[in-house]
Structures are given as structure tokens and as C-alpha cells.
C-alpha positions as CSV (number, residue, x, y, z in Angstrom):
1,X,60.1,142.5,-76.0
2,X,63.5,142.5,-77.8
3,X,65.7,139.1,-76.7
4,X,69.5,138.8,-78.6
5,X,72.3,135.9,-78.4
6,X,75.8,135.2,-79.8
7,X,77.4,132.6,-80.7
8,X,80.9,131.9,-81.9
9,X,81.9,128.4,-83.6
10,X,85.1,127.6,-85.6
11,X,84.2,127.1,-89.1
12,X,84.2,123.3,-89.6
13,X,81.3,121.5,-91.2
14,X,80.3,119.9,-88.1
15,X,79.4,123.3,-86.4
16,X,76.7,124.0,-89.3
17,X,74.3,121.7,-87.0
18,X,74.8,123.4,-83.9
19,X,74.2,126.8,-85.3
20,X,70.4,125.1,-87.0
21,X,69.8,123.6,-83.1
22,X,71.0,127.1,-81.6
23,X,68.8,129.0,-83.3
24,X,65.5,126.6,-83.3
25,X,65.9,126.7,-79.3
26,X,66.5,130.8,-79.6
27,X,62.9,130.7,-81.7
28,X,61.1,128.4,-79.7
29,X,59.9,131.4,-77.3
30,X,57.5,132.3,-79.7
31,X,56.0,129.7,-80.1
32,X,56.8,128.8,-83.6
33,X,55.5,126.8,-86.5
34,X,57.3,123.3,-87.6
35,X,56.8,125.3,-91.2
36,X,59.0,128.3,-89.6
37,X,61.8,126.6,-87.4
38,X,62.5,124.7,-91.1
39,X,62.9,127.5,-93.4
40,X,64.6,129.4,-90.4
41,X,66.9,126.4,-89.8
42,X,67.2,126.2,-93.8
43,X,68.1,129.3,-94.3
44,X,70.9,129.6,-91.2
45,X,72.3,126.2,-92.7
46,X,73.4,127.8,-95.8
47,X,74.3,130.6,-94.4
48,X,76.8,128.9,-92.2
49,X,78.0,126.1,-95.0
50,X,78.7,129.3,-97.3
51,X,80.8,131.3,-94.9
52,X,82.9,127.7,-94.3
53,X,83.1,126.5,-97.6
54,X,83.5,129.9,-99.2
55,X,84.1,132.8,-96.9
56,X,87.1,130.7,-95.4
57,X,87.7,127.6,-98.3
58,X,88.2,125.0,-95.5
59,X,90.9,127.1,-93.6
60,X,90.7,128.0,-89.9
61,X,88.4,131.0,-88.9
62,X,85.3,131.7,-87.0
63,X,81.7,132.0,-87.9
64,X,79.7,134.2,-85.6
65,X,75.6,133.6,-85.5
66,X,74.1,137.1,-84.0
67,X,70.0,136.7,-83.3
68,X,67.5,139.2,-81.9
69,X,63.7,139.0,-81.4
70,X,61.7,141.7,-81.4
71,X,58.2,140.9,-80.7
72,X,57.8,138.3,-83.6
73,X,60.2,139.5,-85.7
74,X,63.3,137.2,-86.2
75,X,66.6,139.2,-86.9
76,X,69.7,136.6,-88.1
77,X,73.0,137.5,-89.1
78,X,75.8,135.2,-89.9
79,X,79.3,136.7,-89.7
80,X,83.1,135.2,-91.7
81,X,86.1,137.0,-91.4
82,X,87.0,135.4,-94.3
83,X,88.0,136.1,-98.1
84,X,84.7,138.3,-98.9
85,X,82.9,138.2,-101.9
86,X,84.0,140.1,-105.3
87,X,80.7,140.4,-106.5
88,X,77.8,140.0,-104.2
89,X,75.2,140.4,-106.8
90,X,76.8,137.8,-109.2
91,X,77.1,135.3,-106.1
92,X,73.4,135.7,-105.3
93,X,72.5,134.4,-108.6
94,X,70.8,131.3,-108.8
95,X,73.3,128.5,-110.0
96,X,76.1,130.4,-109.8
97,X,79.2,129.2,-107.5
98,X,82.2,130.0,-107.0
99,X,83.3,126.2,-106.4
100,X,82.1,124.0,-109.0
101,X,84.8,121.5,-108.8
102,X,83.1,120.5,-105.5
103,X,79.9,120.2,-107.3
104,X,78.4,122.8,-105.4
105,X,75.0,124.2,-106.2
106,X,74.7,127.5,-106.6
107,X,71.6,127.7,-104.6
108,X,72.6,128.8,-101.2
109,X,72.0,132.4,-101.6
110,X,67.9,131.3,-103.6
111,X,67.4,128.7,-100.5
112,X,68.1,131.8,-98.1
113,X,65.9,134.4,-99.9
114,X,63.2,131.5,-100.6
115,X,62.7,130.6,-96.7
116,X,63.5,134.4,-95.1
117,X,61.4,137.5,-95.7
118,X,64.3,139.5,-96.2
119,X,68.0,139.0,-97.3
120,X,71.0,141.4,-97.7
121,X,74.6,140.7,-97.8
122,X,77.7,142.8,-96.7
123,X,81.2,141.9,-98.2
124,X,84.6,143.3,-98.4
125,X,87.2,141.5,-100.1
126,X,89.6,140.3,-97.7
127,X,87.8,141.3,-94.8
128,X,84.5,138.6,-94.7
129,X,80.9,139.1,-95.3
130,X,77.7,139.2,-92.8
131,X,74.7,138.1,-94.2
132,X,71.7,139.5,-92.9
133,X,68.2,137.9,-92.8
134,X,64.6,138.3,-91.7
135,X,61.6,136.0,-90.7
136,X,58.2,138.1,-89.6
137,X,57.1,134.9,-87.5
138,X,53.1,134.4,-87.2
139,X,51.0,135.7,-84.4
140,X,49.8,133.2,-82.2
141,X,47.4,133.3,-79.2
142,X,49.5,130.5,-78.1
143,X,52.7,132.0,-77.9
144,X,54.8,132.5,-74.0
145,X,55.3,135.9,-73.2
């Protein structure tokens, strides 16, 4: 069984709580733990506030959420047309960020790898970055077909 959706938002703060709703009611046909919606929800959160607050520094642009299900795997990517990112591997070390005048963190990219099973990120200076993650979602006897 392989199930997929899209969505498309502007990227404005506000829209980081639709995409953590979106994709909890995407999940919820696999009958889900509370445990897995969070991380899941977690992990797309960051995503999202990342490609806003970095990927476009609180300019106009779009953030597009892609999802797919196969059987109870969870397959997320989060796409900015934005600035990109330099150095991926430096960004996805803990603490570091690329905004600490805004007293950002530096944990977006940990959070992400902490809650999903798997991580990777795609970037091209000034042409955005997809981040791509993974949740294997427990088998349940419970779970709609």
C-alpha cells in the first residue's frame, strides 16, 4: 500500500502548524502511536521553521511538504527554494546556527535526526534545500487497512 500528498504553504511562521496537523492526519491511517505522531510532528516542525527562518530569512517563498506511506514506512521531505546551505555538514552540527543574533539553537538538524530513523539533506546555494526524512512506524494488529 503506497499513499502520497503535497502540500504547498507560503513560508510564514504561522504555516509551521499546519504542516505538524497535515502530516499527523496523513499518519493517522496507520494507526500510529502518540510516541510517533510527536517525534514525527517534531521533526516536520523543524524542518519547516528552518526552511522559513533560514532557507528564505523571513522573505517571501514557498515551503513544499511531500509525504508517502509505504506499508508502515513514513517518507517526509520538506522542500525551500530558498538561499541553500554552504555547508550541510557544518549546519547539521549540534549548536551550530547560522542566526545567533536571533538566539537560535542550533538544534534543528539533532531534534530531526533524534525523532526520525533516517535524515539526509540536499542543498545548492541559491537554489534551496530538501530535507529528507524517515520514520519505520510500528506494526500493529490494530492498524486500518
Amino acid at each position: 500500500m503506497k499513499k502520497e500528498m503535497q502540500l504547498e504553504f507560503d513560508a510564514n511562521s504561522e504555516n509551521e502548524a499546519l504542516a505538524r496537523v497535515v502530516i499527523a492526519a496523513f499518519m493517522t491511517n496507520l494507526d500510529p502511536t502518540l510516541d510517533e505522531i510527536q517525534d514525527v510532528k517534531t521533526a516536520v516542525s523543524e524542518a519547516v521553521t528552518n526552511a522559513i527562518i533560514h532557507g528564505y530569512q523571513k522573505k517571501d517563498g514557498k515551503v513544499c511538504m511531500k509525504a508517502r506511506l509505504e506499508d508502515t514506512m513514513l517518507k517526509i521531505d520538506v522542500i525551500d527554494k530558498g538561499v541553500g546551505i554552504e555547508d550541510v555538514q557544518q549546519a547539521m552540527q549540534p549548536l551550530y546556527t547560522s542566526k545567533p543574533e536571533e538566539e537560535r539553537s542550533g538544534m534543528g538538524f539533532s531534534f530531526m535526526e533524534a525523532f526520525m530513523d533516517e535524515l539526509s539533506v540536499e542543498s545548492k546555494v541559491g537554489e534551496g534545500t530538501t530535507v529528507h526524512m524517515e520514520k519505520q512506524l510500528k506494526k500493529s494488529e490494530n492498524r486500518l487497512r
